[in-house]
LUMKELO-629150 format. One record per residue (C-alpha): residue in one letter; chain; z, x negated, y. Coordinates in Angstrom, 2 decimals. Example, Ala and Ser with C-alpha at 12.3 -4.5 7.8 and 13.67 -1.06 7.14 Angstrom:
! residues 2
A:A:7.80:-12.30:-4.50
S:A:7.14:-13.67:-1.06
***
This chain:
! residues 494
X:A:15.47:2.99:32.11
X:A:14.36:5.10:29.78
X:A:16.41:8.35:30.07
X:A:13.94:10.21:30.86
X:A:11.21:9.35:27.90
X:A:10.76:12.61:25.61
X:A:11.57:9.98:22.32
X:A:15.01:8.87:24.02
X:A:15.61:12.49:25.92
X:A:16.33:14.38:22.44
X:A:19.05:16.69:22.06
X:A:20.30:14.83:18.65
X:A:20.29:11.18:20.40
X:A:22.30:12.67:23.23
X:A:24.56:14.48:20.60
X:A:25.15:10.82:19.28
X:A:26.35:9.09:22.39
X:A:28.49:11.94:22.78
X:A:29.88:11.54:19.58
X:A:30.28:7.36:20.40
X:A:31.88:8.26:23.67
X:A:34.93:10.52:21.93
X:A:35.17:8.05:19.19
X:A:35.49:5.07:22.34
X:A:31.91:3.21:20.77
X:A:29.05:1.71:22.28
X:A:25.74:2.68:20.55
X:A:22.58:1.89:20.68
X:A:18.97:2.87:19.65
X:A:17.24:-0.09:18.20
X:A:14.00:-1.52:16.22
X:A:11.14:-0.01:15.41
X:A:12.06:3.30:16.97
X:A:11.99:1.49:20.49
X:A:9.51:-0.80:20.02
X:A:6.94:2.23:18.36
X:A:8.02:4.02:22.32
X:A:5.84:1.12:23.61
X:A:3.28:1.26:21.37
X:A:2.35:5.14:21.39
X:A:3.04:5.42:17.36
X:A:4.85:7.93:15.74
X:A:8.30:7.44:14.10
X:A:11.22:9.30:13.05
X:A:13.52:6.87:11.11
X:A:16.18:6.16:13.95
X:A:18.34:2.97:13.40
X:A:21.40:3.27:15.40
X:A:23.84:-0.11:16.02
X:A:27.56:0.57:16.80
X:A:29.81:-1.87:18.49
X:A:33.73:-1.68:18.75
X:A:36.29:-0.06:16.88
X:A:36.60:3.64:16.42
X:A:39.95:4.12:18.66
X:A:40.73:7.57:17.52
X:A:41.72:5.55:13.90
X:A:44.14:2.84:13.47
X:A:43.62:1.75:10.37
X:A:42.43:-1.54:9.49
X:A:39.06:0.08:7.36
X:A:37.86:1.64:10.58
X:A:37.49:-1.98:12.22
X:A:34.02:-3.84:12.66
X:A:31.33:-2.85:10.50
X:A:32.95:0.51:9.64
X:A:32.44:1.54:12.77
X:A:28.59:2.69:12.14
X:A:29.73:5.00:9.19
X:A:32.39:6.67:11.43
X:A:30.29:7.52:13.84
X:A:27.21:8.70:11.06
X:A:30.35:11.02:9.83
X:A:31.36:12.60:13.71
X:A:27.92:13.17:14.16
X:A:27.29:15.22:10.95
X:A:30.12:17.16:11.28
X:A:28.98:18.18:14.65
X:A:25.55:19.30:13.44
X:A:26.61:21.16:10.21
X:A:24.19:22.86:8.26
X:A:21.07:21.56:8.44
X:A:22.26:17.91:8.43
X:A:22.65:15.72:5.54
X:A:25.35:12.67:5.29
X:A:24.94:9.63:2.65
X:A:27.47:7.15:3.02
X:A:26.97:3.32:1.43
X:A:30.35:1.60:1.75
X:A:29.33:-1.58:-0.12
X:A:26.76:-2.01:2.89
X:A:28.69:-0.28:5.44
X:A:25.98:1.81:6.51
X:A:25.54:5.84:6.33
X:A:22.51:7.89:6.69
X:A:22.08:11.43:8.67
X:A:18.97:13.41:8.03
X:A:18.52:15.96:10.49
X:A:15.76:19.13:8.75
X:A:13.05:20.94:11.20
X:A:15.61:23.97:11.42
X:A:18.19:23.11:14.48
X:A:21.47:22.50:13.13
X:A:24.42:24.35:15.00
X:A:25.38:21.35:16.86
X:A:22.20:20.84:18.73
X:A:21.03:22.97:21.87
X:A:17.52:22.16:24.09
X:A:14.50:21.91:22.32
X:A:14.28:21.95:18.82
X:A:13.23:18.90:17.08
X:A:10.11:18.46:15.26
X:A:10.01:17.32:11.93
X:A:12.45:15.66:10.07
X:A:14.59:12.92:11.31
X:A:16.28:10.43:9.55
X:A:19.33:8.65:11.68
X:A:20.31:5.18:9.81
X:A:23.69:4.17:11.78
X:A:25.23:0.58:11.08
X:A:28.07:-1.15:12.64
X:A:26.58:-4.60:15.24
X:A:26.88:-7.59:12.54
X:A:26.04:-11.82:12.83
X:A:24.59:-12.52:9.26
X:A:24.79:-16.32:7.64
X:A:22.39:-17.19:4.63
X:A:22.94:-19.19:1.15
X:A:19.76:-21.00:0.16
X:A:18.91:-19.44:-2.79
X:A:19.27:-16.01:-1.43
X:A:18.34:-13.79:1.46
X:A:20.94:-11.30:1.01
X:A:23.24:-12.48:3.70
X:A:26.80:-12.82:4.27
X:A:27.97:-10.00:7.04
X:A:30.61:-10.25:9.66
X:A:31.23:-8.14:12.39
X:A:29.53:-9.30:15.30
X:A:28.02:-8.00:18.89
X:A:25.19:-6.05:20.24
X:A:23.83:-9.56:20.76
X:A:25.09:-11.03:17.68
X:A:23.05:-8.06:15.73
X:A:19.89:-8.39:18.61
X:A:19.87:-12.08:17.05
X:A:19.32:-11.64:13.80
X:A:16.66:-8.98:14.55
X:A:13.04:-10.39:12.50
X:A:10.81:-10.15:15.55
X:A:11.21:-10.19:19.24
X:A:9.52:-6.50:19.32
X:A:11.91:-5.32:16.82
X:A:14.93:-6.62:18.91
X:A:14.85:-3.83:21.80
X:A:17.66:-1.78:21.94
X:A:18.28:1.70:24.25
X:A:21.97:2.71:25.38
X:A:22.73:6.09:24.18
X:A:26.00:6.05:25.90
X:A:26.69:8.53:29.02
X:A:26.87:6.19:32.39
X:A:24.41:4.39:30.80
X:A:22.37:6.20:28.52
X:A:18.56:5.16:28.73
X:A:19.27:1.50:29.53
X:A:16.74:-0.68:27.84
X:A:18.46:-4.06:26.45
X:A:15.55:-6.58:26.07
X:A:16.44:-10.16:25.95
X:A:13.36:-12.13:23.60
X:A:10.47:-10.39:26.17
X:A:9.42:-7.80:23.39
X:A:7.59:-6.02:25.59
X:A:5.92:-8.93:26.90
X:A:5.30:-10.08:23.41
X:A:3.74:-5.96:22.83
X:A:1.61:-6.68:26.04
X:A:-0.08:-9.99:24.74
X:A:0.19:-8.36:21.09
X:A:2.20:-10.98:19.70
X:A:4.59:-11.36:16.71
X:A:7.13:-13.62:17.83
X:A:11.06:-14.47:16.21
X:A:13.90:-13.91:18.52
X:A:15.33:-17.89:17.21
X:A:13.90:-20.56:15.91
X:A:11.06:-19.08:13.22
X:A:12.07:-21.77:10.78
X:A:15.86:-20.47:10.17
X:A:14.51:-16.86:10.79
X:A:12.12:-17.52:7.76
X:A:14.34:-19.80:5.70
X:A:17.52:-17.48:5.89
X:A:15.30:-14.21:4.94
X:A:11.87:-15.50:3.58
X:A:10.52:-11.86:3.12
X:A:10.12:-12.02:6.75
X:A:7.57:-14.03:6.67
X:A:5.64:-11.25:4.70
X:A:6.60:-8.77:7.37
X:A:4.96:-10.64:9.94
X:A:2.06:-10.84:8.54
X:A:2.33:-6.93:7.73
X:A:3.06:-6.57:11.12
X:A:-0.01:-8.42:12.68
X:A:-2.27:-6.43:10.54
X:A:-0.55:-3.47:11.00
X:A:-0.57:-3.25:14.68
X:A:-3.45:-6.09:15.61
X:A:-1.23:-8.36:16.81
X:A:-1.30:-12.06:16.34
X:A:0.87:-14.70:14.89
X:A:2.33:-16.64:17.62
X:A:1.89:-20.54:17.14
X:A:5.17:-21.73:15.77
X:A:5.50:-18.60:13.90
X:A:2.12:-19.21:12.25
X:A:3.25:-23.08:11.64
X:A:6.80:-21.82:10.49
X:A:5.12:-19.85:7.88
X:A:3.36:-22.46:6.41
X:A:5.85:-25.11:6.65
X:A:8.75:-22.29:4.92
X:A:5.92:-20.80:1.93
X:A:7.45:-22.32:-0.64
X:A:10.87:-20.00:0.20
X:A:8.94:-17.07:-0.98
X:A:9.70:-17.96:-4.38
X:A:13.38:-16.26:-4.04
X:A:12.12:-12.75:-2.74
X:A:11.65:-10.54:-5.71
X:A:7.83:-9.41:-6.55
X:A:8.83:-5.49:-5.96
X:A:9.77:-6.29:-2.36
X:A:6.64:-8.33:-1.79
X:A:4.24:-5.76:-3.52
X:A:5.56:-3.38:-0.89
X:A:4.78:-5.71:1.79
X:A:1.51:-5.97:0.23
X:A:0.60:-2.62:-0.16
X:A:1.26:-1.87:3.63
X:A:-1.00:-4.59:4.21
X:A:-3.73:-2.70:1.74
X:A:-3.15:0.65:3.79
X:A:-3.76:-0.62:7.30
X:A:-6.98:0.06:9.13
X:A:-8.54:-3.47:8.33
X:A:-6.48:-4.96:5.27
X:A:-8.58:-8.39:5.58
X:A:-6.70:-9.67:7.98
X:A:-3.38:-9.73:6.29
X:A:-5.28:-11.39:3.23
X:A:-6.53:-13.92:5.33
X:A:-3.60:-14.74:6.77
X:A:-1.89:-14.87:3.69
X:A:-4.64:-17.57:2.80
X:A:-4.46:-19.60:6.02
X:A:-0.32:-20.01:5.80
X:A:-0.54:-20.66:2.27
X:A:1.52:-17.97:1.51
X:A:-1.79:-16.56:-0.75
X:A:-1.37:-18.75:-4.00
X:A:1.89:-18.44:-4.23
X:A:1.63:-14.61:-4.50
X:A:-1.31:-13.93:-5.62
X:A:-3.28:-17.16:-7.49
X:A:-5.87:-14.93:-9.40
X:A:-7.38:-13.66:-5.71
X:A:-7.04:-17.11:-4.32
X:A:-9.02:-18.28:-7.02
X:A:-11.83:-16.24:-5.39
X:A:-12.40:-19.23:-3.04
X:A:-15.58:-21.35:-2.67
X:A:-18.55:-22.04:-2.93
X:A:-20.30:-24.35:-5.90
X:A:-23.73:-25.47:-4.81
X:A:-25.78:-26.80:-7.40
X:A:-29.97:-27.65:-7.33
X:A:-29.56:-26.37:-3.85
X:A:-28.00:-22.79:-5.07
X:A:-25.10:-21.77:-4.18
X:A:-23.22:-18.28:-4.53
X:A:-21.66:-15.77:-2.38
X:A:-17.11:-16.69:-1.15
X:A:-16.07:-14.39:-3.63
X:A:-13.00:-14.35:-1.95
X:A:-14.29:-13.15:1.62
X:A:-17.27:-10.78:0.17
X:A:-14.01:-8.96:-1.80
X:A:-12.06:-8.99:1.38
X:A:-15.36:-7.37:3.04
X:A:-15.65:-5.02:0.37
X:A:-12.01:-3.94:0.61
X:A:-12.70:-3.68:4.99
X:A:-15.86:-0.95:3.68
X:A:-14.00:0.87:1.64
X:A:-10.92:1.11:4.15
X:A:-13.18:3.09:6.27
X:A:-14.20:6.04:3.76
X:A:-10.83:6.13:1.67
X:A:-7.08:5.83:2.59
X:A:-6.83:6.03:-1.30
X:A:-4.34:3.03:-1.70
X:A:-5.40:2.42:-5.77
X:A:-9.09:2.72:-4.44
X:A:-8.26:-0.26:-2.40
X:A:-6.66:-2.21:-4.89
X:A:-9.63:-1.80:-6.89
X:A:-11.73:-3.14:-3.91
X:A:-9.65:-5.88:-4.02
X:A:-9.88:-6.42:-7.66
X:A:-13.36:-5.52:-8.69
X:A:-14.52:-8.83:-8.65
X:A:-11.12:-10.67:-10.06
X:A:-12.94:-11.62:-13.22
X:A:-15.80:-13.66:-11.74
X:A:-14.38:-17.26:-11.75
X:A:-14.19:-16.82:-15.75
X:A:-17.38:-15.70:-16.15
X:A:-19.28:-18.01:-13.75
X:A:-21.98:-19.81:-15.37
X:A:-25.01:-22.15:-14.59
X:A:-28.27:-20.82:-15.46
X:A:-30.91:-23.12:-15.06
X:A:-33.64:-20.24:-14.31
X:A:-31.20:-17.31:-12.65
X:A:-29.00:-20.13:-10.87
X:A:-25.27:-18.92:-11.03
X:A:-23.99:-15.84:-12.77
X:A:-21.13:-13.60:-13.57
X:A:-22.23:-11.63:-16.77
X:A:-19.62:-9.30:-18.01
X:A:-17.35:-10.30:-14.78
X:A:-16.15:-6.82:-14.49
X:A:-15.50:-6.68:-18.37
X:A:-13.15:-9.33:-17.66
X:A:-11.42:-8.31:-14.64
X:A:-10.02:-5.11:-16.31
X:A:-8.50:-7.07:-18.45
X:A:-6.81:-9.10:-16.39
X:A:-5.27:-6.32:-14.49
X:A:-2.40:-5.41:-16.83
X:A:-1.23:-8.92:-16.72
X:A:-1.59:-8.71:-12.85
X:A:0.06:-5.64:-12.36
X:A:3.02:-6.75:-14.82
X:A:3.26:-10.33:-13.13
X:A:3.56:-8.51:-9.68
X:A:5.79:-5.68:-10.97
X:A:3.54:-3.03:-9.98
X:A:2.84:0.24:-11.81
X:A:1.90:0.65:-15.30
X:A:0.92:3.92:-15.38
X:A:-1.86:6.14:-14.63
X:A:-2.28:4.04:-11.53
X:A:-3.32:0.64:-13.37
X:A:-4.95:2.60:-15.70
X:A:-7.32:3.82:-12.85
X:A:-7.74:0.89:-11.56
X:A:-9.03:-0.66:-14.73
X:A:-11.68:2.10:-14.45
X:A:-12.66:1.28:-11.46
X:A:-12.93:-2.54:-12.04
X:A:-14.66:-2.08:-15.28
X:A:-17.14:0.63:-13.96
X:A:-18.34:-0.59:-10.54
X:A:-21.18:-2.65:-11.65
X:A:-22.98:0.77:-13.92
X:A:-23.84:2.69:-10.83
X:A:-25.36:-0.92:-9.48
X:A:-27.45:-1.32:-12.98
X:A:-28.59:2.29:-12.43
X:A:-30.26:1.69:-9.32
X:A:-31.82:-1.03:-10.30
X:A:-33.47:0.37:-13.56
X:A:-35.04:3.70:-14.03
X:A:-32.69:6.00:-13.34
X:A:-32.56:8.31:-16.57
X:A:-30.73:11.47:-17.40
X:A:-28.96:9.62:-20.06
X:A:-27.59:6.74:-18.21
X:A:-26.33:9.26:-15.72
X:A:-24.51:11.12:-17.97
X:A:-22.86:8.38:-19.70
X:A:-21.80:7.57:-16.50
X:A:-20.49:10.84:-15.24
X:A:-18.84:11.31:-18.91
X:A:-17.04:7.92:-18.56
X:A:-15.81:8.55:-14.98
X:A:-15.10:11.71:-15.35
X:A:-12.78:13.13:-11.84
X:A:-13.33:9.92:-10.46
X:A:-17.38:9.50:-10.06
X:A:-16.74:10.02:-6.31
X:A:-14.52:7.06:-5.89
X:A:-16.53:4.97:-7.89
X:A:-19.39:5.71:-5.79
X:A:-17.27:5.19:-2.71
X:A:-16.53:1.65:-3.94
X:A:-19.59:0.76:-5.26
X:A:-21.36:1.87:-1.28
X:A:-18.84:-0.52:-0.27
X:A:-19.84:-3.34:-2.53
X:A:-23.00:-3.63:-0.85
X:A:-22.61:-6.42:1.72
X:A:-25.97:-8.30:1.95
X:A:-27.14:-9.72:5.21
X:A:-29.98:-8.64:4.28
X:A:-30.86:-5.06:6.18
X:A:-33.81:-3.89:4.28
X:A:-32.03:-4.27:0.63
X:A:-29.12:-2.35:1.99
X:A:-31.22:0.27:3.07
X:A:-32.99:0.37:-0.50
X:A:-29.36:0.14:-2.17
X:A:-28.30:3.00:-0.43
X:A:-31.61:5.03:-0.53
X:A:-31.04:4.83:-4.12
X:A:-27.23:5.64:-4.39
X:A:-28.25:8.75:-3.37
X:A:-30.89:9.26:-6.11
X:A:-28.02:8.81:-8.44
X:A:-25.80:10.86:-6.64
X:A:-28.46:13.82:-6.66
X:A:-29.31:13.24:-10.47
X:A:-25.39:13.52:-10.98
X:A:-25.50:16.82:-8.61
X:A:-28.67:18.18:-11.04
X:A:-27.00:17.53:-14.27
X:A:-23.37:18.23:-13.59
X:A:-24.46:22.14:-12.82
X:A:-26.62:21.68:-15.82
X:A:-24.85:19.96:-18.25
X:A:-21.05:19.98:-17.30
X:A:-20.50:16.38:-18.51
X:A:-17.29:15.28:-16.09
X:A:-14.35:15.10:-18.70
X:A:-16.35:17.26:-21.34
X:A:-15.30:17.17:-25.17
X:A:-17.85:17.77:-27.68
X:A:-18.37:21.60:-28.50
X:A:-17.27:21.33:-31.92
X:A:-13.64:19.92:-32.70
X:A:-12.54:17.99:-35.64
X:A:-10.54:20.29:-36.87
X:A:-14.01:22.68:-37.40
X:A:-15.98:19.60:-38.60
X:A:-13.18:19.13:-41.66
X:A:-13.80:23.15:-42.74
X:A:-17.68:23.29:-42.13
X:A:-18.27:20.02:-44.79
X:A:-14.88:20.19:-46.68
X:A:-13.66:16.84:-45.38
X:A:-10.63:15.58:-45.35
X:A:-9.26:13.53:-42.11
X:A:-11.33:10.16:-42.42
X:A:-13.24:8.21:-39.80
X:A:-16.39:10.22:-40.83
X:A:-14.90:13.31:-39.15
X:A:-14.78:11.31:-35.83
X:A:-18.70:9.24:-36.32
X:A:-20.04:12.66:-36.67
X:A:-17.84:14.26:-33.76
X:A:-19.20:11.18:-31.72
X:A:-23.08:11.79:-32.79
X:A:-22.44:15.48:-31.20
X:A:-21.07:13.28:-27.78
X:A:-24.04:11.40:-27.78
X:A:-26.05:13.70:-28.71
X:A:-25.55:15.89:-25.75
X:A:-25.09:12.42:-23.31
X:A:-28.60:11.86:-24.77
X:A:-30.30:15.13:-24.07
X:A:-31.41:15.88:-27.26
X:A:-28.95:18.91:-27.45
X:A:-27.44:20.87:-24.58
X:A:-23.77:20.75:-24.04
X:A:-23.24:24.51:-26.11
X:A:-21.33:25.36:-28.58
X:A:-23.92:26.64:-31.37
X:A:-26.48:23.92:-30.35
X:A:-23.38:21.19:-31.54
X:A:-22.57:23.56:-34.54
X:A:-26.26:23.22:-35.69
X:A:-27.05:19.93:-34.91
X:A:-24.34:18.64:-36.55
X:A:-25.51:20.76:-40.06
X:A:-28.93:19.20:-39.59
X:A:-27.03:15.48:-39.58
X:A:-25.10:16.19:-42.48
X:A:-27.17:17.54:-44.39
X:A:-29.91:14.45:-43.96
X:A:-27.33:12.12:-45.60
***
């Protein structure tokens, strides 16, 4: 029983099984609301099943799955201001968000935070082949407990009166929780079949919560991969990016790899894989030093684009691998090459092309400069360039670039580091000095076209970029009259 548990003992959750008790329902508490009880994680999306028929209505509407949306309705009514109803008919669902401020219909405690109550009548769900959106009929607590994705997602808590608090656990989800497994209810290979995308959320889930993929579930996987081919690319890109934003994102990528699941999703980072040995050299797994890099970079930056640049910032290196026959293998211009790529990526998979991509591209195509600095002589003119073409993002780059250091080799990471800071110090000097981040040249084109009585041509812009590099440079400091004169002294030479 769990009556007494501060997430089930909650003024609104009581409200609701008073609510189900005048309306002659059963409800229940179920998902990842229950199962996140077990675990000690926060939550406050409440799914809520409903089984019966509201007996206070007659009509034939109010039957089966309408039964979740009368109830969502009783309960907002109760709570009033300060509660927020949306009703979806064609899915027979409804949606209660309770605000921080206690509505008029709760008393106790007042809840923290908001709370968002999704209530839905108890369904049995049947699949077509070529799609996982299934066909719903009204059904029974167990009926709806079977059709549940995971065994740990398949707990359900009376909120009824004479029985409110019961816990209703028939796949062992909390003995799947205690030997951190991710588990179907049924047999994995309809669970996966009917709804491929499930296959995604297990995965999701293992690296989410450090679970592992129980046996047949793991063989299920790779026996059903080819079904992921009906799931749209939005739907897996969200799987995927909860994958990116866990505490260790490698292990969802690897097991995306292992069930095969990898090149059907993703074939540009799957291409990442191997090693080519030639005259006894070999290189570095591409694919596992990115995942390593991405693991790094985890652990300084919940920045999700930050990690998709981790995961990208070496995408371009199978086209640019080549045989050298004194420097062994290379990957010149490799992250040239992988911004490039990344529109098509980000298109293929459906994912933003915005200011996001865009900053990703940076990232790709900047990561190796900082790398190049450190091992040449650091000058105050490389540094700028860099700072210039960075701009409000140096401190990212720098972040991923500390994380692209993986050598086994302890006394080169120490160097690589020692000198990481030397740049970063040399930025430190000359951004107080200089102000390069984001800077435009002193002198605009507008002022160039009066001061030489030009009209727009691309002369107006080579001279406004001498001034840019000028300053970049060091021969002139980044003020106004220093621009103005240098740029007379230019123009007047030609």
């Amino acid at each position: 029983m769990l009556a007494s548990h501060p997430k089930i003992d909650l003024p609104i959750l009581h409200l609701v099984g008073e609510e189900a008790d005048r309306l002659g329902l059963e409800c229940y508490v179920i998902g990842g609301y229950v199962r996140d009880i077990f675990l000690h994680r926060e939550s406050t999306d409440i799914d809520v099943v409903v089984v019966g028929k509201n007996t206070l209505l007659a009509h034939e509407a109010s039957q089966g799955t309408r039964c979740g949306i009368d109830l969502a309705q009783a309960v907002a009514k109760r709570l009033g201001k300060g509660a927020h109803l949306s009703v979806f008919k064609t899915y027979g669902t409804a949606q209660v968000k309770v605000h921080p401020t206690r509505p008029r219909g709760l008393s106790g405690t007042p809840q923290r935070g908001k709370i968002e109550l999704e209530f839905v009548g108890a369904r049995r769900e049947s699949y077509q082949h070529d799609s996982r959106n299934p066909i719903v009929e009204d059904g029974t607590l167990e009926d709806d407990q079977n059709r549940r994705d995971f065994t740990i997602n398949a707990m359900a808590v009376c909120l009824n009166k004479d029985r409110y608090g019961e816990l209703l656990d028939p796949f062992g989800g909390i003995h799947d929780m205690n030997e951190c497994t991710i588990r179907t209810p049924l047999d994995p290979d309809i669970t996966y079949s009917d709804d491929p995308l499930r296959m995604m959320r297990a995965i999701r889930f293992a690296t989410q919560l450090g679970f592992y993929l129980d046996r047949e579930t793991f063989d299920s996987i790779e026996r059903n991969r080819e079904r992921i081919k009906i799931i749209t690319k939005e739907r897996i890109v969200e799987e995927l990016n909860k994958i990116m934003l866990s505490r260790k994102p490698s292990v969802g990528w690897i097991l995306l790899d292992k069930t095969g699941l990898l090149p059907l999703i993703f074939p540009e980072l799957s291409a990442l894989k191997g090693v080519e040995t030639k005259d006894g050299k070999g290189h570095k797994d591409v694919f596992f030093h990115t995942l390593q890099v991405l693991d790094n970079l985890s652990m300084k930056s919940d920045n999700l684009w930050l990690r998709w640049a981790a995961l990208l910032h070496d995408i371009g290196k199978p086209k640019s691998k080549a045989w050298d026959d004194h420097a062994g293998w290379t990957f010149r211009n490799h992250n040239y090459l992988g911004a490039k790529m990344i529109p098509r990526i980000f298109k293929t998979m459906k994912m933003p092309q915005n200011e996001k991509m865009q900053y990703v591209i940076k990232m790709v195509d900047l990561h190796m400069r900082p790398i190049n600095l450190i091992e040449d002589t650091v000058t105050d003119s490389a540094v700028r360039r860099l700072l210039f073409e960075a701009g409000n993002d140096i401190d990212d780059l720098m972040l991923l670039c500390d994380a692209d250091i993986t050598s086994r080799n302890e006394e080169k990471v120490r160097r690589f580091h020692k000198n990481y800071e030397l740049v970063r110090q040399k930025m430190i000097e000359l951004e107080e000095k200089d102000r390069i981040r984001n800077f435009q040249p002193p002198v605009r084109g507008e002022e160039i076209m009066q001061l030489l009585n030009l009209e727009p041509c691309s002369r107006v812009g080579e001279l406004k970029n001498a001034i840019k590099d000028a300053i970049l440079d060091g021969i002139i400091p980044n003020e106004y009259e220093a621009a103005k004169a240098y740029l007379m002294k230019i123009a007047n030479q030609e």
